[in-house]
KEKETI-201493 format. One record per residue (C-alpha): x, y, z. Coordinates in pm, whole numbers, m for minus. Example, Ala and Ser with C-alpha at 12.3 -4.5 7.8 and 13.67 -1.06 7.14 Angstrom:
# KEKETI-201493
      c1      c2      c3
    1230    m450     780
    1367    m106     714
END
This chain:
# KEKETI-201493
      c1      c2      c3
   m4467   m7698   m2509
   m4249   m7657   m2822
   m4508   m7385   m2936
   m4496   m7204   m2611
   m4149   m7195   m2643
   m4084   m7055   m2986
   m4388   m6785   m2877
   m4120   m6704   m2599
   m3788   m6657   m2777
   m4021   m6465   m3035
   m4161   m6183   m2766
   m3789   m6227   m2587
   m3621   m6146   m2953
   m3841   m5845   m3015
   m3762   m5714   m2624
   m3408   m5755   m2765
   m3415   m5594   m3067
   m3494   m5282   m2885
   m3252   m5348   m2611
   m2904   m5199   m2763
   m3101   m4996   m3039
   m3181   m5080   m3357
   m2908   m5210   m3656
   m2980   m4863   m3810
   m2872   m4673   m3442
   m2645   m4875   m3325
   m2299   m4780   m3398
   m2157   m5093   m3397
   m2358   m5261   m3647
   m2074   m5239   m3964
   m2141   m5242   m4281
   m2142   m5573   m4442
   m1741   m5661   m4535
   m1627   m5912   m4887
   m1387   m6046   m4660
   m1190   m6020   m4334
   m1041   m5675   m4260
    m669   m5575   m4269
    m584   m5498   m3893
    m314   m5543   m3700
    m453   m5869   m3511
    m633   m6153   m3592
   m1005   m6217   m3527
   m1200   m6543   m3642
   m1514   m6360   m3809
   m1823   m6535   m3584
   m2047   m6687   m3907
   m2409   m6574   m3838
   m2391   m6322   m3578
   m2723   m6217   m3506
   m2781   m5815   m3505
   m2910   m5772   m3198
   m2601   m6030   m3016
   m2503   m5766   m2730
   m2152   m5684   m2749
   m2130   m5494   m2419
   m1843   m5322   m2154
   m1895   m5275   m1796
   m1836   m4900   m1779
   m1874   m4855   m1344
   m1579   m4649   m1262
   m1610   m4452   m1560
   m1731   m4128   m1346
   m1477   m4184   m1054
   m1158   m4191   m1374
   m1259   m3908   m1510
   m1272   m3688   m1199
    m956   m3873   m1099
    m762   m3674   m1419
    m813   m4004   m1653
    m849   m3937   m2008
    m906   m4120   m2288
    m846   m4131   m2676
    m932   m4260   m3000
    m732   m4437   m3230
    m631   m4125   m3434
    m535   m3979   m3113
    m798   m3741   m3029
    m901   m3658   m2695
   m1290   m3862   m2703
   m1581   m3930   m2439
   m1509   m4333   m2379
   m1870   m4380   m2433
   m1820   m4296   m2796
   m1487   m4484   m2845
   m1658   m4785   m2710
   m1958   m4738   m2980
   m1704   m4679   m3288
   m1543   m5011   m3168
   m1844   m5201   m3201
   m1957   m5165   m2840
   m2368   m5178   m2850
   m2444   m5176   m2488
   m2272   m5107   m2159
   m2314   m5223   m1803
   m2344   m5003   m1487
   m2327   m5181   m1150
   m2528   m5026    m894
   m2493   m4979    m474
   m2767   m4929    m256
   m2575   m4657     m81
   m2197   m4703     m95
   m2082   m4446     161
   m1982   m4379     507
   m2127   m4202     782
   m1957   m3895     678
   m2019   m3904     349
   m1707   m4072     169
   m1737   m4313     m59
   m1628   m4707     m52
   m1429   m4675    m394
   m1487   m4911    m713
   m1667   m4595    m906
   m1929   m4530    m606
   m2172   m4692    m820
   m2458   m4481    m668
   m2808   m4442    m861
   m2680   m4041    m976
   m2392   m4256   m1137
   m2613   m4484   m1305
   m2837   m4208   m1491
   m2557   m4036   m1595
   m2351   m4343   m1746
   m2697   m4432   m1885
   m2776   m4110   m2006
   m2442   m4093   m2229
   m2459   m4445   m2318
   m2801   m4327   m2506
   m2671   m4048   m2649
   m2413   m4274   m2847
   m2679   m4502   m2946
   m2578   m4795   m2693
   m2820   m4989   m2439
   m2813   m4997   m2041
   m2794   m5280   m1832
   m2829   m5221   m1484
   m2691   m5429   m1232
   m2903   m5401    m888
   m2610   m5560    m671
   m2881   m5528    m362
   m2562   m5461    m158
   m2390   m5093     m57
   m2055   m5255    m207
   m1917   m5541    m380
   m2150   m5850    m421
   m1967   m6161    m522
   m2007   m6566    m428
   m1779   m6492    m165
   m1949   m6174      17
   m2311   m6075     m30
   m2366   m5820     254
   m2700   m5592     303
   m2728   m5251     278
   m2664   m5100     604
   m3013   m4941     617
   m3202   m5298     606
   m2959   m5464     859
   m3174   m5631    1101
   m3454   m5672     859
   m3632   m6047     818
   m3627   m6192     487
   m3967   m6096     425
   m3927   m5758     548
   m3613   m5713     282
   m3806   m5883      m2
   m4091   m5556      56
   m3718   m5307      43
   m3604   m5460    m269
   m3936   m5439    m420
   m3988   m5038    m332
   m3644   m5000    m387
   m3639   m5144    m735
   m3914   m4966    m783
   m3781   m4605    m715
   m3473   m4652    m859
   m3627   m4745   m1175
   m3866   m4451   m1181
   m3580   m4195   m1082
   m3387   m4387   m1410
   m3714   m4273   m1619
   m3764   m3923   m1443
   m3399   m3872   m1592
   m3491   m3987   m1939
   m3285   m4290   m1900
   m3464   m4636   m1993
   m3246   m4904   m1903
   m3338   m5233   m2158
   m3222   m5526   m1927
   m3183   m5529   m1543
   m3014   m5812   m1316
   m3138   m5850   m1002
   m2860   m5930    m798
   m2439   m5948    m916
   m2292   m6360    m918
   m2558   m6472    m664
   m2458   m6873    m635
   m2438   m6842    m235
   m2684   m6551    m152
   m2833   m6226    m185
   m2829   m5918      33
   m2704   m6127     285
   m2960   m6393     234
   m2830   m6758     242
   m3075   m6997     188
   m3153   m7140    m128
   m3546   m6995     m26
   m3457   m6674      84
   m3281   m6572    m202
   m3496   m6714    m461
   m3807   m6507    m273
   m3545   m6211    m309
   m3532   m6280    m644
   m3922   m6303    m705
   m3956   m5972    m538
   m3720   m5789    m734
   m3842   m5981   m1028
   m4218   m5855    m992
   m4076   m5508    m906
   m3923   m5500   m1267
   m4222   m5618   m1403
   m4444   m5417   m1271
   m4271   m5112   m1357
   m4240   m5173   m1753
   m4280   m5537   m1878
   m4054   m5443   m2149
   m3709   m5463   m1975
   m3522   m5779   m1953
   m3518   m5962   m1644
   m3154   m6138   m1563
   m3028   m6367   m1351
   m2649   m6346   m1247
   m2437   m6660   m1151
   m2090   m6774   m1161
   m1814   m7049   m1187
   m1950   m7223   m1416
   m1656   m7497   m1431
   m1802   m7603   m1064
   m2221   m7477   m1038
   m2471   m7687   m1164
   m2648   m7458   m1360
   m2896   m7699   m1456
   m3011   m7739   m1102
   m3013   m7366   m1018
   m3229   m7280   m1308
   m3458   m7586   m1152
   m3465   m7445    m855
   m3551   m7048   m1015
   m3821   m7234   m1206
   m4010   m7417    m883
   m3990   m7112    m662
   m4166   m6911    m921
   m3906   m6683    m987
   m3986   m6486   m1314
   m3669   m6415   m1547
   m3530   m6372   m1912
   m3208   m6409   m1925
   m2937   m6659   m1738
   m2606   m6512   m1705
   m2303   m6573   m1632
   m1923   m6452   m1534
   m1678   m6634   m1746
   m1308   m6581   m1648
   m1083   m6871   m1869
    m863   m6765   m1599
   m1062   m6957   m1341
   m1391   m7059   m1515
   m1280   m7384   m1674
   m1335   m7470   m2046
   m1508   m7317   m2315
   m1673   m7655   m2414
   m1825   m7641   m2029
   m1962   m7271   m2024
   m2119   m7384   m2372
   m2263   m7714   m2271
   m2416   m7533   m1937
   m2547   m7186   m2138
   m2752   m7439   m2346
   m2840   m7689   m2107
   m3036   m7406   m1934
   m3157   m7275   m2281
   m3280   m7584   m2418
   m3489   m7717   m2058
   m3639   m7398   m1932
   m3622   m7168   m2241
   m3414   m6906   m2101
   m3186   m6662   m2296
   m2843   m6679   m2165
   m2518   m6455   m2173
   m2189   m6428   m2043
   m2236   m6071   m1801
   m1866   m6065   m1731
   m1483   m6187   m1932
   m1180   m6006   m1964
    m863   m6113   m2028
    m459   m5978   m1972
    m269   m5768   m2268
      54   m5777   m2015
     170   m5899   m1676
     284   m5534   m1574
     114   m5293   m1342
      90   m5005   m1397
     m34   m4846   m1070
     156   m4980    m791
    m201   m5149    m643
    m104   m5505    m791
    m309   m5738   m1030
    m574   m6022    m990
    m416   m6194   m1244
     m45   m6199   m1368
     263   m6374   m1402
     324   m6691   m1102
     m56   m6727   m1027
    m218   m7043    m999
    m430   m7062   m1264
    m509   m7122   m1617
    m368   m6960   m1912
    m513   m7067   m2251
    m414   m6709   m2428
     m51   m6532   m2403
     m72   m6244   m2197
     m85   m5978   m2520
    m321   m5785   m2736
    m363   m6010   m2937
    m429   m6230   m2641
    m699   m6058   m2555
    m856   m6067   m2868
    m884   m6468   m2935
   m1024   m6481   m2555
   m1347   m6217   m2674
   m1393   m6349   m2960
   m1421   m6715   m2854
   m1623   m6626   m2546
   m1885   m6429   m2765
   m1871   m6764   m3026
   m1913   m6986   m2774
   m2232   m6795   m2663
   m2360   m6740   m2993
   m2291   m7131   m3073
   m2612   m7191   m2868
   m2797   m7059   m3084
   m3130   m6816   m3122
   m3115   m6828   m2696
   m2735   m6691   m2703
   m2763   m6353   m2604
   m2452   m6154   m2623
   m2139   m6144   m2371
   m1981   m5798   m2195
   m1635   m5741   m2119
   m1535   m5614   m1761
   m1366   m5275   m1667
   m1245   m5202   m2025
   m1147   m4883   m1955
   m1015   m4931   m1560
    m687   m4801   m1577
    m433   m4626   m1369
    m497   m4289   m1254
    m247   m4024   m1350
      52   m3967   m1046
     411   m3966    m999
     381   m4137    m722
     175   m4448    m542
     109   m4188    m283
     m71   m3960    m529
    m259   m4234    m700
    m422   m4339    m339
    m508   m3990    m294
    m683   m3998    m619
    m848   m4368    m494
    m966   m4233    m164
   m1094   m3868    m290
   m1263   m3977    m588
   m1333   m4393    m543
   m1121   m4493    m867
    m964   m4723    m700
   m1127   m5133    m596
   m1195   m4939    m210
   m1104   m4667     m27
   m1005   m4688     352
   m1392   m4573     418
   m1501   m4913     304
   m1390   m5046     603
   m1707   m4931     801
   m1904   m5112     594
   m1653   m5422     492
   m1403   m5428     744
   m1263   m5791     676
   m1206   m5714     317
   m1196   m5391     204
   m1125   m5266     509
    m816   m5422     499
    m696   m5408     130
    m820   m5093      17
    m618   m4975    m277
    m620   m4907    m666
    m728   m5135    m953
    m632   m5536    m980
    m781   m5462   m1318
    m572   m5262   m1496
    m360   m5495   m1747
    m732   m5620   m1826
    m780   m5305   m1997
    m882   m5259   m2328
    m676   m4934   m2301
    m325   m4882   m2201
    m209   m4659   m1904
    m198   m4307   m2124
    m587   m4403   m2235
    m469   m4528   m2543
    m717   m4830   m2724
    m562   m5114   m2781
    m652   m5320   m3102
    m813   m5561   m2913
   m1070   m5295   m2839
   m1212   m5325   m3202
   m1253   m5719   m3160
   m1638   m5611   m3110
   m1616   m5474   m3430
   m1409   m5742   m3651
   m1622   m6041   m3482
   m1849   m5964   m3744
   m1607   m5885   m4013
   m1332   m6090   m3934
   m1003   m5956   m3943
    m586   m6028   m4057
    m298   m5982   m4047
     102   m6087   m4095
     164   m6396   m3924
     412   m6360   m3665
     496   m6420   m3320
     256   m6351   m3077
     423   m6475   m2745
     705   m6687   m2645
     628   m6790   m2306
     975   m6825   m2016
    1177   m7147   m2093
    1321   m7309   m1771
    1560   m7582   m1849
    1822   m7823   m1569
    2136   m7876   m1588
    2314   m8103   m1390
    2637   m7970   m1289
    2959   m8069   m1439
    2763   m8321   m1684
    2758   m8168   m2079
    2480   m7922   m2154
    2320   m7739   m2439
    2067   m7508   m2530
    1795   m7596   m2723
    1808   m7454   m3112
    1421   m7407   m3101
    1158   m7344   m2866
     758   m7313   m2905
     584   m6991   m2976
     220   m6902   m2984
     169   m6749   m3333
     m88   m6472   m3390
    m342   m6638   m3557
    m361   m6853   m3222
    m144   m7152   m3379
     166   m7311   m3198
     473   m7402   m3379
     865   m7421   m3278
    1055   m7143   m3374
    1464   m7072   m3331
    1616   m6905   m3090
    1995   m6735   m3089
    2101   m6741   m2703
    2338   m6472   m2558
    2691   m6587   m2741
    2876   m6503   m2441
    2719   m6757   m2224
    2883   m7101   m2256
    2665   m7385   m2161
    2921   m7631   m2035
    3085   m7295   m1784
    2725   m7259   m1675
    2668   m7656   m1589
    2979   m7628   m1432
    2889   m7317   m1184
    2774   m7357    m829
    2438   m7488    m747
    2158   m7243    m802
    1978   m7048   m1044
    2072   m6856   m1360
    1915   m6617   m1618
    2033   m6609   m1981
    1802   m6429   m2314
    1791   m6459   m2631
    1591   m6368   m2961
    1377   m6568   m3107
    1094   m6464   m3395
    1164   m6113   m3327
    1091   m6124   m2950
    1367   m6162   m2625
    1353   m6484   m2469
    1382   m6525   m2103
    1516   m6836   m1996
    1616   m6980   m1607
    1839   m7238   m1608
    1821   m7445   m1254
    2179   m7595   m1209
    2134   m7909   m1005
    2396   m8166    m834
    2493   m8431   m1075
    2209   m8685   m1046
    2193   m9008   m1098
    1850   m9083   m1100
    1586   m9030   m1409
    1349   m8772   m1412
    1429   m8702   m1047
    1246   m8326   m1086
     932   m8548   m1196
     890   m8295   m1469
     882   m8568   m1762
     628   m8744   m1502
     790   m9099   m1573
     608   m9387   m1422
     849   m9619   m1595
    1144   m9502   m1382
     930   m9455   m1042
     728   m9751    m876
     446   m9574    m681
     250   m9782    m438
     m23   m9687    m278
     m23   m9888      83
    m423   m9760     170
    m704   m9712      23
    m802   m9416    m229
    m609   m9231    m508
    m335   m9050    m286
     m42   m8922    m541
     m64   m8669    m852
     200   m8543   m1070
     130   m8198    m965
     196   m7929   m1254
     206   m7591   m1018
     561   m7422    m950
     478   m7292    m610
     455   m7616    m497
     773   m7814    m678
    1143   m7699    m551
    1245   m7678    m887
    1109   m7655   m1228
     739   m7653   m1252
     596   m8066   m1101
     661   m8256    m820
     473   m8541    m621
     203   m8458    m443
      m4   m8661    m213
    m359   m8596      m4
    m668   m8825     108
    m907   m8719     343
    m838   m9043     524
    m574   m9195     543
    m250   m9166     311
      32   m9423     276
     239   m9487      33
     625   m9556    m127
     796   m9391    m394
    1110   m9546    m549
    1340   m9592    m810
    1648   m9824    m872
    1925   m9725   m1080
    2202  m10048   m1203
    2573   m9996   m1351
    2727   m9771   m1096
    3069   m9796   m1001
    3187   m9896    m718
    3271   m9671    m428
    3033   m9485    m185
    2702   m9235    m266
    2513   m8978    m149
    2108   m8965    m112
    1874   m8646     m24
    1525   m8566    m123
    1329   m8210     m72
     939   m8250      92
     704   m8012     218
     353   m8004     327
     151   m8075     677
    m116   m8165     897
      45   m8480     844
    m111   m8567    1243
     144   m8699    1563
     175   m9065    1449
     303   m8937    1090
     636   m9185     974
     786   m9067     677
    1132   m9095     586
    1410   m9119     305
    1524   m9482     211
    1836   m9654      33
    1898  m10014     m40
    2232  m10113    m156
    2400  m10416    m110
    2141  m10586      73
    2168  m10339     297
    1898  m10055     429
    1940   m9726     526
    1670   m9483     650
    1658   m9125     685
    1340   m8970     872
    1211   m8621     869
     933   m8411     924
     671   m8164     712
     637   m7827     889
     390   m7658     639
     393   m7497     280
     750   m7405     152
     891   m7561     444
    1131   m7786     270
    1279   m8064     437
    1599   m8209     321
    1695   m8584     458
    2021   m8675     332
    2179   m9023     345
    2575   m8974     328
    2834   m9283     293
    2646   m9552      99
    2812   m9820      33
    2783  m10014    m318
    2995  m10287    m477
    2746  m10455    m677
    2656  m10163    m881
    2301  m10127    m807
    2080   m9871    m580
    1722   m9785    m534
    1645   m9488    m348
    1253   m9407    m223
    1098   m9258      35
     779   m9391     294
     510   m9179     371
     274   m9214     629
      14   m8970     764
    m372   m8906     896
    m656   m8802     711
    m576   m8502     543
    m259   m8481     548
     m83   m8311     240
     247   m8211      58
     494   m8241    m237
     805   m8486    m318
    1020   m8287    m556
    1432   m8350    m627
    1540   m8664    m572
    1920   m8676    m580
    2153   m8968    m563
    2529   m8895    m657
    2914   m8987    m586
    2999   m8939    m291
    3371   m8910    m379
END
């Protein structure tokens, strides 16, 4: 067996080799470097990077930008073809999605580059003339193809899933002999775009995987010398293991496993390594990462609004900068070449998507609809109606660039180039992310004389900061509940800073933001984990954590904290919740005991954001000593956040 599979990765090495050119063609195989480069960003050389490792783009809308009025330009300012800035940079091979037939009745198209097979062979065609590799991307679908929406073409609606496994076969087929009548040889094809949950509207784990086998032998058949992959994503949740065990029993013949890696959403690199070479080492298989990208700002820049930017709910390893997007490639591509021989390269998505020229949204959507630069055009909706047919619009993509919104390349753009070179530069400041700090009001406050920063060679350390002299701290703590900006400068950058001024509170960590289980008691009354700390500021009333609860069948629980040495006199008690399908027999209320005494406060949970406010007014206390909790009772299922406990003077 261990034979066999060296004989493979020998004849799948030599397929490669001629897949992106040769070292001699390619453009962006550099001349051997002494040492790192002098740049203006940082880039951790990758030791051993093979020759052939693909270091691709996905290139799609390319066609619909430039008839849209985009241009682009290289980094001495000169008007170039993309496909040739993209080869100086170290770019070796691009990827070209392709639609079955992504138009309406009358003719328009659905947007997203009309990824037709005429815009294939010509993407393909220039991509050779610059000395870079195709991979083709059969998305078996007349528009987007994604774990979330695999839809057939409209001409093989109706079809049975043995009658569509005979279309993709003669459609493969053509399509690949229309590629060749053009003079364009694409070196690696996937069969099918981030399949985990079907194919050409094809659900079951049989079904698809006979899909697969069809388009597979279709490939074959046609020129044993292109690449065969397989396209699958989240990686931080799939079982790739298990998919590749299921490819391998239903025959289903293949090179390369691939996958979309977004740190955005994809989980850890250790995880997309551990599951590349899982697969590599038990059935042999090259494997890739097909899609990353990563944000150089949180800005749009064409009205249309972005996938990913500043208040999301996800992950954010990187700053949001060039340099940002630099340390995200070049990890993701040594990450894949850390499997070793079997790594196969990795392609960044959409480099080049970027606004279209206009003064105006208005003109931009023009652009979208006339030319299909934009995600969808209104004419998707024939053919998509739930999705596209409702959210047509420009590009989510376009702080993802590699390029900024005048077509200019961005530094980042050579990472393909300074992985194998490395590269420096002066360390600095790379990003300073927003501070948020509480005060409670009319109790003494200060700003804090540093703050962390992300440096540019990807290392955290505290730097100072000079706050606006004409705030006072102690005015501020003493203004009216609420929220307040204030800036600074700190390592050369402005500092943004919210300060959340709260009622004087008696109670430690009362936000939950220092997530203090020394201060709270939390018992659970049922059975099951019910309560997280909860880092996610959509869900917390102020700062960033709150308490969250959820079981699927029961959830029960207190939440209290008692606080000793107060004065005499009276006090005042108030928590915010929110959440829901908490069911009709749901008890949850506020609770004080002081004195020997108990006083409850019930309320309700209306759904997300709906915050309820109990307040206990007039509490007695002479003996100095008050804990304040709340009960919570609800079905199966039920959910929500405790955020902002308060307890203060009431006089």
């Amino acid at each position: 067996m261990k034979r066999i599979a060296v004989l493979l990765a020998s004849v799948l090495l030599l397929g490669l080799l001629t897949a992106c050119g040769s070292a001699e063609q390619t453009a962006a195989q550099p001349e051997e470097e002494t040492g790192p480069t002098q740049a203006g960003i940082w880039v951790e050389k990758v030791e051993n990077l093979p020759e052939n490792f693909l270091l691709g783009a996905d290139v799609s809308t390319l066609l619909a930008q430039e008839a849209s009025g985009v241009r682009y330009y290289d980094f001495d300012g000169q008007e170039q073809d993309l496909m040739k800035i993209l080869a100086d940079s170290g770019v070796n091979c691009v990827r070209v999605r392709l639609w079955v037939d992504p138009y309406d009745s009358q003719g328009r198209g659905y947007g997203g580059g009309n990824c037709d097979l005429d815009t294939v062979i010509e993407l393909g065609r220039r991509a050779q003339e610059n000395d870079m590799g195709l991979l083709v991307d059969f998305h078996y679908s007349d528009f987007w193809a994604d774990p979330g929406k695999q839809m057939a073409p409209k001409a093989w609606k109706g079809l049975s899933p043995e009658e569509k496994a005979e279309q993709i076969y003669a459609y493969t087929t053509e399509s690949l002999q229309k590629m060749k009548d053009a003079g364009v040889t694409p070196r690696m094809v996937q069969i099918g775009n981030e399949i985990n949950n079907g194919l050409s509207g094809e659900k079951s784990t049989l079904n698809v995987n006979n899909l697969l086998a069809s388009a597979s032998r279709a490939v074959r058949d046609f020129d044993p010398g292109i690449l065969i992959a397989v396209h699958y994503t989240n990686p931080e949740s799939a079982n790739y293991s298990n998919i590749a065990y299921k490819l391998a029993t239903s025959g289903v013949d293949y090179d390369v496993f691939a996958t979309s890696y977004y740190p955005f959403w994809h989980g850890t690199l250790e995880n997309l390594r551990e599951q590349l070479s899982t697969v590599a080492e038990k059935y042999g298989k090259r494997v890739m990462v097909a899609e990353t990208s990563w944000p150089y700002t949180a800005e749009d820049s064409d009205g249309s609004g972005n996938s990913i930017g500043e208040g999301g709910v996800y992950a954010k390893p990187y700053p949001f900068t060039v340099q940002g997007q630099a340390r995200e490639l070049a990890d993701v591509a040594r990450t894949v070449a850390a499997v070793g021989e079997a790594g196969l390269g990795v392609f960044y998505w959409e480099p080049a998507w970027i606004a279209v020229p206009g003064d105006s949204w208005e003109e931009r959507s023009a652009k979208w609809e006339q030319f299909g630069s934009g995600w969808a055009s209104s004419f998707a909706g024939e053919y998509d109606p739930d999705d596209a047919g409702r959210y047509y619009g420009g590009s989510s993509w376009d702080n993802q660039a590699l390029f900024d919104p005048q077509g200019r390349p961005l530094e980042s753009l050579l990472t393909f180039r300074y992985l194998r070179t490395g590269a420096e530069t002066e360390l600095k400041v790379d990003s300073i992310e927003p501070v948020f700090l509480t005060a409670k009001r009319n109790q003494p406050f200060t700003l804090p004389e540093t703050i962390p920063a992300v440096m540019n060679d990807g290392s955290e350390t505290q730097v100072e900061v000079n706050w606006d002299a004409s705030v006072d701290p102690d005015e501020l703590a003493s203004r009216a509940v609420g929220k307040y900006e204030l800036s600074g400068e700190a390592g050369g950058q402005t500092v943004r800073c919210t300060v959340d001024v709260v009622e004087e509170n008696l109670l430690s960590d009362f936000s939950f933001e220092e997530q203090n289980t020394q201060v709270w008691t939390i018992t659970e009354l049922s059975a099951g984990p019910q309560t997280d700390f909860q880092v996610k500021a959509m869900d917390a009333f102020s700062g960033e954590t709150s308490l969250h609860f959820w079981h699927a069948n029961a959830v029960e629980f207190t939440v209290e904290q008692t606080v000793t040495g107060l004065a005499p006199g009276k006090y005042r008690a108030s928590l915010q919740a929110q959440g829901g399908d908490v069911g009709e027999d749901a008890v949850l209320y506020l609770y004080v005991i002081s004195d020997g005494e108990r006083y409850e406060q019930s309320f309700q949970l209306t759904g997300w954001v709906n915050w309820a406010n109990p307040v206990i007014e007039g509490i007695p206390c002479q003996n100095g000593e008050i804990t304040v909790g709340a009960y919570i009772k609800t079905a199966g299922g039920g959910w929500g956040t405790l955020d902002d406990f308060l307890l203060n003077p009431a006089d």
